[in-house]
C-alpha positions as CSV (number, residue, x, y, z in Angstrom):
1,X,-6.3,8.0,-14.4
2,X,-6.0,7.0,-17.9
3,X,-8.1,4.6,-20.1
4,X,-5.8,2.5,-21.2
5,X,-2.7,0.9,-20.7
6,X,0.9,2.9,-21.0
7,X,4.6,2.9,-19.0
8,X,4.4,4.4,-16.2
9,X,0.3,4.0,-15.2
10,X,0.7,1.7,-12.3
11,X,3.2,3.8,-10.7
12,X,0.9,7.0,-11.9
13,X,-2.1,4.8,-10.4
14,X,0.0,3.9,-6.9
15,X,0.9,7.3,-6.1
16,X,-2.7,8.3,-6.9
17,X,-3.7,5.6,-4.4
18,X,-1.0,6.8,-1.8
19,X,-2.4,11.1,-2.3
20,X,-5.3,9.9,-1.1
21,X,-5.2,7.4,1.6
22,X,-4.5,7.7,5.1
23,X,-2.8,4.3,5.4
24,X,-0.6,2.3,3.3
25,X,-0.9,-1.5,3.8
26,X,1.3,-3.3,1.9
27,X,2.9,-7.0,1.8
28,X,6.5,-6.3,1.2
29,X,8.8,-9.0,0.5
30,X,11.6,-7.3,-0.3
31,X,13.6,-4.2,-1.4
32,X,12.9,-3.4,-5.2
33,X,10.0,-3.1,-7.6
34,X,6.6,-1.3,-7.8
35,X,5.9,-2.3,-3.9
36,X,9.1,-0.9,-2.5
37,X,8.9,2.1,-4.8
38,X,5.3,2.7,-3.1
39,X,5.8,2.0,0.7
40,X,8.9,4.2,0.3
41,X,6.4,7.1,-0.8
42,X,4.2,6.8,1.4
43,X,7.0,7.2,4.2
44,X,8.2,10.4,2.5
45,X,4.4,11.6,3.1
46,X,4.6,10.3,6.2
47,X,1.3,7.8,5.5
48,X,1.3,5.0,8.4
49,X,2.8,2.1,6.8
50,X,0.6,-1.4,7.8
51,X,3.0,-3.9,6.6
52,X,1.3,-7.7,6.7
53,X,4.2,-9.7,5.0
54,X,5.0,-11.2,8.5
55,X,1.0,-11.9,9.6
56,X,1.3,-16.1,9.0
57,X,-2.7,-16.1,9.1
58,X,-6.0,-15.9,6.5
59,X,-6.5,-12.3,4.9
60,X,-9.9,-12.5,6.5
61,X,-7.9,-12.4,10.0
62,X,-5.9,-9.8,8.9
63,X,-8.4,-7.3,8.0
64,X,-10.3,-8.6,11.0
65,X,-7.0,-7.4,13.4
66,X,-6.8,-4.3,11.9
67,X,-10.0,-3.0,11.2
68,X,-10.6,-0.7,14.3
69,X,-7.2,0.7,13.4
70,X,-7.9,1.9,10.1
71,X,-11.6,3.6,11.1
72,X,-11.9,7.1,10.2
């Protein structure tokens, strides 16, 4: 990763992110932009995708719900 800021780091940084990660949990609104460019990575390397766009509840209870899922 670089030291500073230049085009192209936060997709350089997300795909980083998605190499190395079993799961990609994402809240996806819609179809377009850095998000949607991600999540649709991660499918191609066939990383589960943990969407919580449509959880209506606290991030604590979120993480709470999923946290024996994502256990190694």
């Amino acid at each position: 990763m670089a030291d500073t800021y230049y085009d192209g780091c936060m997709q350089a940084r997300n795909r980083y992110m998605v190499d190395n990660s079993k799961y990609c949990i994402c809240y996806l609104r819609y179809n377009g932009g850095g998000t949607y460019y991600t999540v649709k990575y991660a499918q191609k390397l066939n990383k589960e995708i943990i969407s919580i766009y449509n959880y209506n509840m606290p991030i604590k209870s979120i993480i709470e719900h999923f946290t024996d899922a994502i256990r190694y």
